[in-house]
GUKOL-316007 format. One record per residue (C-alpha): residue in three letters; x, y, z. Coordinates in steps of 0.1 Angstrom, whole numbers, plus 2048, in hexadecimal, padded with zeros to 3 digits. Layout:
<atoms>
ALAXYZ ...
</atoms>
This chain:
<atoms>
UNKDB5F2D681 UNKDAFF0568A UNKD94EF267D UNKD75F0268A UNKD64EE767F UNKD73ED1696 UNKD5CEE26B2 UNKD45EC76AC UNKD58EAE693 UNKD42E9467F UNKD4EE72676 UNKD3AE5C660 UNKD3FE39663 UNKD38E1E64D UNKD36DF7655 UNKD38DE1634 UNKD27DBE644 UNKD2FD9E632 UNKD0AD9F623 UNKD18DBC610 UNKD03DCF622 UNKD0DDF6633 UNKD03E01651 UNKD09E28654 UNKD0EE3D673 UNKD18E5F67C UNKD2AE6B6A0 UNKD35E906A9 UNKD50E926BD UNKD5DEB66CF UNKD84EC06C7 UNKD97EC56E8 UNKDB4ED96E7 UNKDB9ED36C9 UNKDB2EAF6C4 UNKD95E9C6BD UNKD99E776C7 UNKD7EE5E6B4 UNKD7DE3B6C2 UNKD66E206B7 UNKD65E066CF UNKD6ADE76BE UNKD4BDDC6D4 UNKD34DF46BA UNKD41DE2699 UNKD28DC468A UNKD37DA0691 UNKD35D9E66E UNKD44DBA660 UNKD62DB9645 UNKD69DDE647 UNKD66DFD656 UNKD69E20645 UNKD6EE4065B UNKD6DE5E647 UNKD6FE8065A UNKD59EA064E UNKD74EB464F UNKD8DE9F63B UNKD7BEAE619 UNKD85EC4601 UNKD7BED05DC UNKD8DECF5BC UNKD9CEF35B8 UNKDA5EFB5DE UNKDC6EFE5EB UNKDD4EE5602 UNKDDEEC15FD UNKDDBEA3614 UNKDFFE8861B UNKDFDE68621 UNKE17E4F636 UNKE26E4360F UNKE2FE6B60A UNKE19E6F5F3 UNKE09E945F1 UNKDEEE985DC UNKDE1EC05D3 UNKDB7EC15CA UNKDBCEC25A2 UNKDA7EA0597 UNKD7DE9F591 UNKD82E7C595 UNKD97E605A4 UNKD9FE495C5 UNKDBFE3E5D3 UNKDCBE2D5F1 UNKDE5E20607 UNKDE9E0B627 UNKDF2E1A645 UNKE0AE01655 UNKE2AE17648 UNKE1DE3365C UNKDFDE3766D UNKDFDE61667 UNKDF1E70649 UNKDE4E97646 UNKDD0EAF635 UNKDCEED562B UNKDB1EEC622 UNKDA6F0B61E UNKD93F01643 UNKDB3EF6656 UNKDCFEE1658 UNKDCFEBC66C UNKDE3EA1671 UNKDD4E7D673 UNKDE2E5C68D UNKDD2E3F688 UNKDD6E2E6AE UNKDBBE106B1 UNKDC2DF5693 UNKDDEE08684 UNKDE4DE866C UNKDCADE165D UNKDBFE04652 UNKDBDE0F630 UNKDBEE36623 UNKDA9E3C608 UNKDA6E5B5F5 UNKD8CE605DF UNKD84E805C5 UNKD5CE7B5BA UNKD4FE995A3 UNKD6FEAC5B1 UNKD63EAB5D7 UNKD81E985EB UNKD7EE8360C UNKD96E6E61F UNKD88E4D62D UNKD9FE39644 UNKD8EE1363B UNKD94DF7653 UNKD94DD9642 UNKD8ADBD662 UNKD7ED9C648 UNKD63D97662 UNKD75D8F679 UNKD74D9E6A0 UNKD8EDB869E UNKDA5DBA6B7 UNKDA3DDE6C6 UNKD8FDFD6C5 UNKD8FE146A4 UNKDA2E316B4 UNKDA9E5169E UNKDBBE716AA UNKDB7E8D695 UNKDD0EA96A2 UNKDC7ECE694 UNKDE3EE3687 UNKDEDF06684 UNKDE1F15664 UNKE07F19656 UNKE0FEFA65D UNKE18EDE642 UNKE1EEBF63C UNKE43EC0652 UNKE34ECD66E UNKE14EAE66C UNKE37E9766D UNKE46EB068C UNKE26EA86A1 UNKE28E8169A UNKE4FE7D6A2 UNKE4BE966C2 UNKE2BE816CD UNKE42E636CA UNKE5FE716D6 UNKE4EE7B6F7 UNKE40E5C700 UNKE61E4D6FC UNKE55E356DE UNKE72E3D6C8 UNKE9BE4F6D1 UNKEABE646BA UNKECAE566AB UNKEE5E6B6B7 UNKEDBE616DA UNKEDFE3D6CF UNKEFFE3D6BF UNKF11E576DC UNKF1AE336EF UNKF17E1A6D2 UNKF38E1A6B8 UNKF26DFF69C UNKF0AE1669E UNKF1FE3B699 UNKF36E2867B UNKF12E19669 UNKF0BE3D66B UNKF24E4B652 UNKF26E2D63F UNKF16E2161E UNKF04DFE621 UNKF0FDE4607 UNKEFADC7604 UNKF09DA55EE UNKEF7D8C5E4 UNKF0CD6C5E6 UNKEF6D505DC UNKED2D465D5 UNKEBDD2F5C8 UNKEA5D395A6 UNKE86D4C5AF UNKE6CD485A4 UNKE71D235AE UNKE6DD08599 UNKE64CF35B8 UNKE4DD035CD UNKE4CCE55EB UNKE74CDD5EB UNKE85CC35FC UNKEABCC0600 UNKEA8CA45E6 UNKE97CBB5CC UNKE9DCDE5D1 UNKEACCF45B6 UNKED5CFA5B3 UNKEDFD155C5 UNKEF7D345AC UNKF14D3F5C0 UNKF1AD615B4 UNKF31D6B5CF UNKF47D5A5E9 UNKF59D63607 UNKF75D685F7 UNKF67D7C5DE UNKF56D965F8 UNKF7BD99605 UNKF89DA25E2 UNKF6FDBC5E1 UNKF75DC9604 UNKF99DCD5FA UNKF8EDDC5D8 UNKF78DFB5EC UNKF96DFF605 UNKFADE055E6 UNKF93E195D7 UNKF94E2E5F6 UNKF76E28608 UNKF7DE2F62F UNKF5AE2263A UNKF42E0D630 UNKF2ADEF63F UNKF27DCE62B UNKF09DB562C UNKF0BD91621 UNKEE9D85616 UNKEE7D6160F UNKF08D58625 UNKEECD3D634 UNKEE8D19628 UNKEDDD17606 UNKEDFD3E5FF UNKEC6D5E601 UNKEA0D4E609 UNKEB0D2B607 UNKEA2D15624 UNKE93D2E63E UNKE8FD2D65C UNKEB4D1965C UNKECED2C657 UNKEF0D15662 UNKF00D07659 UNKF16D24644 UNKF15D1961F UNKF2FD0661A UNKF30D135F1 UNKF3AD325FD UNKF54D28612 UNKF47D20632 UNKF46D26653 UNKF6AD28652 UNKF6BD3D635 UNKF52D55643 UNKF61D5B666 UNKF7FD6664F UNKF6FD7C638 UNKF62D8D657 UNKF85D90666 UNKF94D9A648 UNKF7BDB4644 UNKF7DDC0667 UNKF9FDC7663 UNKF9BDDE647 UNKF88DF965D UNKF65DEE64E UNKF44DDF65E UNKF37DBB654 UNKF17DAF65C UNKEFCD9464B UNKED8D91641 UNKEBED7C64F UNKE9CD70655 UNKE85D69671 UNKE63D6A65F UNKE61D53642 UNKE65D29642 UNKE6AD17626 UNKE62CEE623 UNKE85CE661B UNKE92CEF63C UNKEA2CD664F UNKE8DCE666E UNKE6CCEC65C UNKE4CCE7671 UNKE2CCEE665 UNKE25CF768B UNKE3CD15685 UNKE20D28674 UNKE0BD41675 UNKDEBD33670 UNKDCCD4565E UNKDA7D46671 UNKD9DD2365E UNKDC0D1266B UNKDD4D1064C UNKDF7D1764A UNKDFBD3F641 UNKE10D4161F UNKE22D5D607 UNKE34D615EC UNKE48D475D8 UNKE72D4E5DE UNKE8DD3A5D6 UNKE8AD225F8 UNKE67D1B5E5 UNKE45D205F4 UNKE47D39613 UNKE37D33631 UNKE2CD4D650 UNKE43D4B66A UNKE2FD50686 UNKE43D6D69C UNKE3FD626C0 UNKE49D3F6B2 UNKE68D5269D UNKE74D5E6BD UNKE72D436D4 UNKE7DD276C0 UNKE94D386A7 UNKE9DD596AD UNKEB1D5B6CB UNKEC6D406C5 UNKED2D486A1 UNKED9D6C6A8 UNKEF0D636C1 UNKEFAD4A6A7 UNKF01D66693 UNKF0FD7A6A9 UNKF2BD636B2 UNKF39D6068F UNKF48D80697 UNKF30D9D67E UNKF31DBD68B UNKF19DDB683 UNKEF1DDF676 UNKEE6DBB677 UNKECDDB565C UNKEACDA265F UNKE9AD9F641 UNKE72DA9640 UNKE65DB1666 UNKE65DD4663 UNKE52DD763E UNKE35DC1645 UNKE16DC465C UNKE1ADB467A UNKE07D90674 UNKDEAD8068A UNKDEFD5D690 UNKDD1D48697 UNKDE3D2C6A3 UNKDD6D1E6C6 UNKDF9D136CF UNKE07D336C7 UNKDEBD4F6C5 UNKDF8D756BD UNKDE7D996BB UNKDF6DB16A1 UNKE04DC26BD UNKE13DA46D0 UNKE1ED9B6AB UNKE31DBF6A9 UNKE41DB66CB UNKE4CD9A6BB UNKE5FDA86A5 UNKE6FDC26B8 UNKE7ADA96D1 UNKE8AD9C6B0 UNKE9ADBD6A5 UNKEA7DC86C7 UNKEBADA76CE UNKECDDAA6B0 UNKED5DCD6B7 UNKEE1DC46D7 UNKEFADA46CC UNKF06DBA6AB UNKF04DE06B1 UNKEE3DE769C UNKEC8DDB68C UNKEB7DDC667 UNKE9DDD5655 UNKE8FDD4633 UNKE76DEF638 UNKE68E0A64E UNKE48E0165E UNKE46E1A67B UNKE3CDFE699 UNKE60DF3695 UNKE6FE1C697 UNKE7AE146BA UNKE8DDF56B5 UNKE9DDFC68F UNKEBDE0E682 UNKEB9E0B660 UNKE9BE05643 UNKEA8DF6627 UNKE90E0C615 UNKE6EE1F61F UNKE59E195FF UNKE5DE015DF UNKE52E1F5C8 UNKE66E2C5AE UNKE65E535B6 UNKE72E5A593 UNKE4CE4B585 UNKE32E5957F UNKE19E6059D UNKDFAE4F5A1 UNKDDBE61597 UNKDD2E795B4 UNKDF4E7E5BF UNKE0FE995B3 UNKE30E8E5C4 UNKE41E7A5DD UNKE49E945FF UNKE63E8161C UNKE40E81632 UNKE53E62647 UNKE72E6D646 UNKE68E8F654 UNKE5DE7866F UNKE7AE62677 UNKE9AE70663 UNKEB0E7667D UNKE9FE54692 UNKEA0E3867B UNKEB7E3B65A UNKEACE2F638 UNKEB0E2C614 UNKE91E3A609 UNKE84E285EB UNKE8CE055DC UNKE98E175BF UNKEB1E2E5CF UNKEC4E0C5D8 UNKEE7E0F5C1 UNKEDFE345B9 UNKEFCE3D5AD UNKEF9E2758A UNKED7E3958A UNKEC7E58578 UNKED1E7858B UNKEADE7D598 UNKEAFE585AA UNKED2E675B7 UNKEC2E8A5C6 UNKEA1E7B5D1 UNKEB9E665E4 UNKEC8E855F3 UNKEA5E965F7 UNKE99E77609 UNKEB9E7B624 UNKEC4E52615 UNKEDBE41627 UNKEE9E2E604 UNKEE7E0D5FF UNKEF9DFA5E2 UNKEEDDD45DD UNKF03DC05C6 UNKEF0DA55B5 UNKECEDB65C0 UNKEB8DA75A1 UNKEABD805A6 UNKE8AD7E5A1 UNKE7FD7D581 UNKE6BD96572 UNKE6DDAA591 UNKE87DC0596 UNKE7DDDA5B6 UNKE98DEB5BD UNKEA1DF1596 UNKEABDE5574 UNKECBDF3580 UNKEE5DDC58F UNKF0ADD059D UNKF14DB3598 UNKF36DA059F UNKF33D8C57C UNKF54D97568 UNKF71DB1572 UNKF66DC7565 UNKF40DC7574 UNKF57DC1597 UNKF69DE4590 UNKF49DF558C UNKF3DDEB5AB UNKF57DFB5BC UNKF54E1B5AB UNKF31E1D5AF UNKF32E175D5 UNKF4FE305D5 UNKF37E4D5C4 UNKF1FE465DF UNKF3BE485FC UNKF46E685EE UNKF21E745EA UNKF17E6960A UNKF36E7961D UNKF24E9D617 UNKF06E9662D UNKF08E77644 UNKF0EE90661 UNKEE6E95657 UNKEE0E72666 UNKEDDE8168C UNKEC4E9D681 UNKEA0E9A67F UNKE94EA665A UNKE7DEC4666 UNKE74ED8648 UNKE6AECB622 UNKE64EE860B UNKE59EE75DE UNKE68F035D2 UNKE5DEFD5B1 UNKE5AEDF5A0 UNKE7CED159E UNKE8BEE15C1 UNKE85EDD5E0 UNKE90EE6602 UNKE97ECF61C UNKEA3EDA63E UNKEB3ECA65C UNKEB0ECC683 UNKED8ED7681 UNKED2EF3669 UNKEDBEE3650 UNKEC5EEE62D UNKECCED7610 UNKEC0EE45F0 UNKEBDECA5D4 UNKEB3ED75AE UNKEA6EC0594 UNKEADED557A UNKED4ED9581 UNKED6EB558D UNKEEAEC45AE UNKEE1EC65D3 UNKEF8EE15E7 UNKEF6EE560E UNKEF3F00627 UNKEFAF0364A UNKEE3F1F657 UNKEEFF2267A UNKED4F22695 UNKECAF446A7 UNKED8F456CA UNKEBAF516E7 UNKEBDF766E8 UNKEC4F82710 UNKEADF9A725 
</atoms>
């Protein structure tokens, strides 16, 4: 049976106030077919207040009972621990789910989506779910809004995914793929192709300059020319590859992160503009897609364009920063200002120097959509998110498709590709609460937007066999990324690299990349088909199954996956 509970459903919500102080209240709200739909009206919430915590009665359980609850990371976590808390943001996915002996739900976070916070906490071995919206006392832009859909009792954690992806399906939010790529050629080849991802030139990171000018910025390494990204082309076409997509990141004047938001003109220590538009030709004629990396979000000082009216600006008018990269200090790119002033121009820019396939824009789709508090230039999270997908759709339109670095759902309807879902290492161990990774966002979206799962499934195939399978599990379209390591001490998508440096490192490369075309050729018809059933079998298998009838079976233990086509039951007749 459903939730009975949920006849009369209580909610308690808790302001934290900038005093420190907590004002408590408590609001029953009826389920209607099936749903119970909370809304705070931002109206309610104290001027003041930095947070606000919305924990539902029902989302409880004690140590001992069966059931588990799934958050948008894919994390699943069973009710084993006395003690513990955990949490992640909800701005991957704003669905997460729960299962109890009392019923089975799943959880959309609709009103301030991005700047909610899940929080699961295990006190004496009773277990809530709080969904904590963090506002910094400031007037938050919309209503709390919280839709709690109730769920057959054998339902799981595939079938909380089902509900989201129909629910978006039918409002016409999001398209599957194979509708996409029936009329779109760069889209259908990206498809059955591996990505591969060089990294031509950069400048060091961290940066010993953190405010550079073009008088005292750092030498830029060349690791990899034009020419050189032909040889290799050549190489994988000996090698027998048939299909693959190559991106060229740090093609742009003073290499990867060097003096954003310019891009032109092309570095001239790689060969130029000359030198590119034959690369790409040369490419081309080989049978394989070329396309580039860029970026629309971050501004460095050194740019021969650099404004400081370009950025976002925080509540108290100072310029909005990040991290340190090779360009130096990183500034905020404000979006609306991205799009007007830069945007539009250099993507046709881009476009006309002839790249073909799933251009690449670095960062939009793996951060939060950013406020800007500038009066010139004044944005909403969601005008920020339109932004951005104005952003990713015009590149799609000039090149064929469009990725990004991650796979933040607002941009589902405008992206081809994430570079990768989650930095996690799913070969770690879990955090404390948790028992195992599940594809929770993939059940959503394989088969809508394609992905490599994790960071560390990048160049998988000079990985441990689990990072290989869990790349399979995860439905990964591979991606290989020569020269991936460059910032020091951090190394997120592995220790594990390819590199150009000697013949010999050059030859490995090409086998590598020619493991994973071989690999990949035994399920990229998967791409088209929505992922519609995740099953543990036991602790090292598990079942994954496919809207085609596909069933892909991949065991730990025997470091193999094998695959089944179950063919689908035909209507019977009267």
């Amino acid at each position: 049976m459903a939730l009975s509970l949920l006849f009369a459903a209580a909610f308690t919500v808790e302001s934290t106030l900038a005093t420190g102080q907590r004002v408590v209240e408590t609001v029953e709200i009826p389920e209607t077919n099936h749903v119970v739909q909370f809304v705070w009206p931002r109206a309610r919430i104290p001027k003041d207040a930095v947070s606000v915590k919305v924990t539902p009665d029902f989302a409880r359980a004690k140590k001992g009972e069966s059931g588990y609850f799934v958050l948008p990371s894919g994390h699943l976590g069973t009710f084993r621990e006395e003690e513990g808390e955990f949490s992640v943001p909800t701005d991957l996915m704003p669905l997460w789910g729960m299962k109890t002996p009392r019923g089975t739900f799943a959880t959309l976070i609709e009103g301030l989506p991005w700047d909610c916070k899940l929080i699961v906490r295990a006190v004496k071995g009773d277990y809530s779910v709080s969904m904590r919206f963090d506002l910094g006392g400031r007037v938050p832009e919309e209503d709390i809004a919280i839709r709690i859909q109730t769920l057959p009792p054998v339902a799981e954690y595939p079938q909380m995914a089902a509900w989201y992806r129909d629910l978006r399906l039918s409002r016409g939010e999001i398209v599957p793929l194979g509708d996409r790529l029936v009329k779109n050629p760069d889209l259908a080849y990206a498809a059955k192709a591996v990505e591969v991802r060089i990294r031509q030139a950069w400048k060091p990171a961290p940066p010993p300059v953190k405010e550079q000018t073009p008088s005292n910025e750092p030498p830029m390494k060349v690791a990899v020319t034009f020419d050189r990204v032909s040889e290799f082309a050549h190489a994988l076409k000996t090698a027998g590859v048939e299909r693959v997509e190559i991106c060229l990141v740090g093609w742009n004047r003073k290499g990867h992160d060097g003096r954003y938001p310019q891009l032109f003109p092309v570095e001239p220590e790689l060969g130029g503009e000359a030198g590119l538009k034959k690369l790409i030709a040369d490419v081309q004629s080989l049978g394989y897609r070329i396309v580039c990396h860029n970026n629309h979000s971050d501004a460095y000082t050194v740019a021969e364009c650099w404004s400081p009216d370009d950025i976002i600006r925080a509540p108290d008018g100072t310029l909005s920063k990040n991290a340190c990269w090779s360009g130096g200090q990183m500034y905020n790119l404000c979006p609306k200002v991205a799009w007007e002033k830069y945007a539009q121009h250099d993507l046709g820019k881009i476009a006309a120097l002839g790249f073909r396939g799933l251009h690449y824009i670095d960062v939009l789709s793996i951060v939060t959509p950013r406020r800007c508090f500038d009066g010139r230039h004044p944005l909403t999270r969601r005008e920020a998110a339109d932004y951005v997908n104005r952003m990713l759709r015009r590149g799609a339109d000039l090149m064929g498709g469009i990725a990004s670095e991650g796979g933040f759902d607002f941009t589902a309807g405008s992206l081809d590709y994430a570079l990768y879902v989650s930095f996690a290492d799913p070969t770690a161990p879990m955090p404390k609460l948790t028992d195992r990774f599940v594809p929770f966002w993939q059940l959503v979206y394989h088969g809508i937007v394609m992905s490599n799962p994790f960071a560390h499934t990048t160049n998988y195939t000079i990985k441990d066999k689990r990072t290989q399978l869990v790349a399979a599990e995860f439905g990964a379209r591979p991606v290989f990324y020569v020269h991936s390591k460059f910032l020091e001490g951090r190394a997120w998508m592995g220790q594990a690299d390819l590199e150009f440096d000697t013949p010999a490192h050059f030859a490995a490369a090409v086998a590598a990349v020619k493991r994973g075309v071989d690999e990949y050729a035994r399920r990229c018809h998967l791409q088209t088909s929505f992922m519609t059933d995740h099953r543990i079998l036991g602790t090292d298998k598990v079942e994954v199954a496919y809207s085609d009838g596909t069933r892909m079976i991949v065991d730990f233990d025997t470091g193999r996956y094998d695959l089944k086509h179950v063919p689908k039951k035909r209507p019977s007749h009267p």
